[in-house]
C-alpha positions in Angstrom: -79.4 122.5 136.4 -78.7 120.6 133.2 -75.2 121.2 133.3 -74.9 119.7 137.0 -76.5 116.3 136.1 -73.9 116.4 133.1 -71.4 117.0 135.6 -73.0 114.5 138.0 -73.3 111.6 135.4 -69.3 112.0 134.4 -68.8 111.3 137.7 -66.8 108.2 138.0 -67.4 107.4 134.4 -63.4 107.7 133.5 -62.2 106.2 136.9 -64.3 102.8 136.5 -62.9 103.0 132.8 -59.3 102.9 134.4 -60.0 100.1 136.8 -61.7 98.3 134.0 -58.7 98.9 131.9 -55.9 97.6 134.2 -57.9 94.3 134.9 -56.6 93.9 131.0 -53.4 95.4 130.9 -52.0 94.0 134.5 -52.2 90.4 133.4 -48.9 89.5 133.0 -47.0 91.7 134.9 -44.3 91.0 137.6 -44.7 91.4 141.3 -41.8 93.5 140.7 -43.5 96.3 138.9 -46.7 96.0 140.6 -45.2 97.2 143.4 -43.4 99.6 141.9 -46.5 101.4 140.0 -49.5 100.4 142.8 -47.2 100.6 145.8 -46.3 97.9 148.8 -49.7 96.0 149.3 -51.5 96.1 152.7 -51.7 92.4 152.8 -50.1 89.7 151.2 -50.9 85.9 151.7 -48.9 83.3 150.4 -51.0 80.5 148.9 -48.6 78.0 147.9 -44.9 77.7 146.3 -46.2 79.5 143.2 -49.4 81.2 143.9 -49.7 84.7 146.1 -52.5 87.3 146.5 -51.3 90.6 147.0 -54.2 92.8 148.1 -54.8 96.7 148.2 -57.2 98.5 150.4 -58.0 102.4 149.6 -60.7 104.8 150.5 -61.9 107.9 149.3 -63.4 111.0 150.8 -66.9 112.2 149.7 -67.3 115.5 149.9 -70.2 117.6 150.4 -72.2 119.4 147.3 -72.7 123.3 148.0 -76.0 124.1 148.4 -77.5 128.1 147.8 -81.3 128.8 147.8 -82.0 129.0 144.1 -80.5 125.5 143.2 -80.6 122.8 146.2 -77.7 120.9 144.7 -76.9 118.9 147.5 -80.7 117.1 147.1 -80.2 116.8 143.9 -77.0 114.5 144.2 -78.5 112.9 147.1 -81.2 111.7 144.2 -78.9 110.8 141.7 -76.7 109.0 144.1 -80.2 107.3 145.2 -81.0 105.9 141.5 -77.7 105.2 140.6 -76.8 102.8 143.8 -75.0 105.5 145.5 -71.6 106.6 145.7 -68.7 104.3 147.2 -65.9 105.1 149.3 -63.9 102.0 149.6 -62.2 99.6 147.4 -60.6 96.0 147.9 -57.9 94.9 145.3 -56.8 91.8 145.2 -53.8 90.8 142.6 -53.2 86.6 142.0 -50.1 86.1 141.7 -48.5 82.8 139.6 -45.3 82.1 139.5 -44.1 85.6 139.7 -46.6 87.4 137.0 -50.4 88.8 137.5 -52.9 86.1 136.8 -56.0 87.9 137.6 -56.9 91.5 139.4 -60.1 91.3 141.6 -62.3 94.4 142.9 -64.8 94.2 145.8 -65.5 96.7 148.7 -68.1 99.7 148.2 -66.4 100.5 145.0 -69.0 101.6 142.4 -69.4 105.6 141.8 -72.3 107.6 140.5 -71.5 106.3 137.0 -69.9 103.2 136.4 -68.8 100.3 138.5 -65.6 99.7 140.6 -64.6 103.3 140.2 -62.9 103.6 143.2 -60.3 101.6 142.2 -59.1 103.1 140.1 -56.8 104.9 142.8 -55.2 101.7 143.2 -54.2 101.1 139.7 -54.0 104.3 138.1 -50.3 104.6 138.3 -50.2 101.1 136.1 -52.6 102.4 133.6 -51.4 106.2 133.0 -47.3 104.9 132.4 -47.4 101.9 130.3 -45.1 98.9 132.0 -43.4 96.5 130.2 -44.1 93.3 131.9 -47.8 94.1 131.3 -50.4 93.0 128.4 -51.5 95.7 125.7 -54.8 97.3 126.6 -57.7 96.2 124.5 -60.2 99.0 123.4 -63.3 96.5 123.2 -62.6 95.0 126.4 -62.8 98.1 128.5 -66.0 99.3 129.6 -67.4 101.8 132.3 -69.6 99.5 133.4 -68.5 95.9 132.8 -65.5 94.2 134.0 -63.6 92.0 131.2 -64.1 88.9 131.6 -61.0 86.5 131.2 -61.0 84.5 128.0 -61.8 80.7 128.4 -59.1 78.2 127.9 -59.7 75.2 126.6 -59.2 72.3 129.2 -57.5 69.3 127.8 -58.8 66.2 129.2 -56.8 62.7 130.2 -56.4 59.5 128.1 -59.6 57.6 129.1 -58.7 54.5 130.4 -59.5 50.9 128.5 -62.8 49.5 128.9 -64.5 46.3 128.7 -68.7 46.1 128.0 -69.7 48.4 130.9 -67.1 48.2 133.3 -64.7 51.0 133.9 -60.7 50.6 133.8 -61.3 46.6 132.8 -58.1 45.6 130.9 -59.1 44.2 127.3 -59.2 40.7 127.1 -59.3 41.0 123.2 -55.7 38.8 122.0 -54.0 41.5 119.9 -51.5 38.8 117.9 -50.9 38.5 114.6 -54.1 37.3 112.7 -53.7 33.6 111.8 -51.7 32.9 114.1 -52.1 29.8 116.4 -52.1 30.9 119.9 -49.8 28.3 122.3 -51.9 25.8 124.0 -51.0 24.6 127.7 -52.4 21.3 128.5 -52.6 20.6 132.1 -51.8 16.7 133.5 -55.2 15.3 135.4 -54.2 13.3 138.1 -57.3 11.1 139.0 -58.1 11.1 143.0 -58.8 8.2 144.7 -62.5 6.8 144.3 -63.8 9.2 141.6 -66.9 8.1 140.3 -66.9 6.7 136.7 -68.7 8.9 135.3 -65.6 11.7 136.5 -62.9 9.1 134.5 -64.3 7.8 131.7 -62.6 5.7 129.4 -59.4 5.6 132.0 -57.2 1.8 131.4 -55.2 0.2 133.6 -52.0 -0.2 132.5 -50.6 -3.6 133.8 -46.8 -3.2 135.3 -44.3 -5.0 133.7 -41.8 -6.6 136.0 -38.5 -8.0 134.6 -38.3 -12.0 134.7 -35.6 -13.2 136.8 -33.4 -16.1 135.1 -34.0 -19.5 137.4 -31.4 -21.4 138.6 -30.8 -24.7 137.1 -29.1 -27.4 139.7 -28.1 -30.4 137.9 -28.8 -33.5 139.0 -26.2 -36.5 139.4 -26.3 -39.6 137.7 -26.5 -43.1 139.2 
């Protein structure tokens, strides 16, 4: 009996470990050789000019335990599969695809197995896992886990030049000179035209200016003489 639920709790452990494993060493590969080592995808959506999903759908038979009088085997997996969350039969694996290369490999379906999560799955990539491909990323021994998918590392986003500022408005150009220190800034002085009737208190100190008028020279006629 205690050699069963060994056997039982290995169940899945290695296959989750492989799907685990290929969500590391895919990232970077070409579309090329993912097709080549995973086989033609059952869907593929195009996404944009650079981005595709290529997605993989596989299924697996569960077969049923032997059971004799002594040993009721098939209850006993029937309990293990009920404390463990049971014992999947179908996987969903979607690829990302940028600009040619693997950006990120997702798993979803009914994919966990008596040990481990997203065990299934492993059908789909164990042909890139077992024959190392070029294109790919090294595997990374503390990133693969039975029971935890690696999680991607987190890139550092670069943020945008804030634009100027003024007090507490947004976007308000500066209004600060920026010329040479001591320097006298040009001053425009603007001609005042004064408007008919303004007050005197508008123009103050305003003098006429009389208009001069060039003399003209009289005419002397002379007069005769007796």
């Amino acid at each position: 009996m205690s050699s069963m639920l060994l056997g039982l709790g290995g169940c899945g452990y290695y296959a989750s470990r492989t799907a685990h494993k290929a969500q590391v060493t895919m990232i970077g590969m070409t579309e090329q050789d993912v097709q080549a080592c995973a086989g033609i995808p059952t869907k593929t959506q195009t996404i944009d000019d650079h981005v595709k999903i290529f997605e993989y759908q596989r299924g697996r038979n569960i077969g049923t335990a032997t059971t004799s009088t002594l040993i009721p085997v098939q209850s006993v997996v029937n309990i293990v599969r009920d404390v463990g969350g049971g014992d999947g039969n179908s996987c969903i694996a979607d690829f990302r695809i940028v600009d040619g290369r693997v950006r990120d490999v997702y798993y979803s379906g009914d994919d966990d197995m008596l040990v481990g999560t997203d065990g299934v799955c492993s059908s789909v990539v164990r042909g890139c896992v077992r024959r190392a491909v070029p294109s790919g990323s090294p595997p990374n021994f503390w990133k693969t886990s039975a029971f935890i998918q690696p999680q991607p590392d987190k890139k550092a986003v670069v943020s945008g030049v804030p634009a100027p500022t003024t007090g507490n408005i947004s976007g308000a150009a500066s209004t600060t000179p920026t010329g040479v220190t001591g320097a006298e800034l040009p001053v425009k002085v603007l001609a005042v035209t004064p408007t008919a009737g303004s007050s005197a208190t508008s123009v103050q100190g305003q003098q006429t200016i009389p208009t001069i008028v060039p003399a003209t020279p009289a005419t002397v006629t002379p007069t005769p003489q007796k």
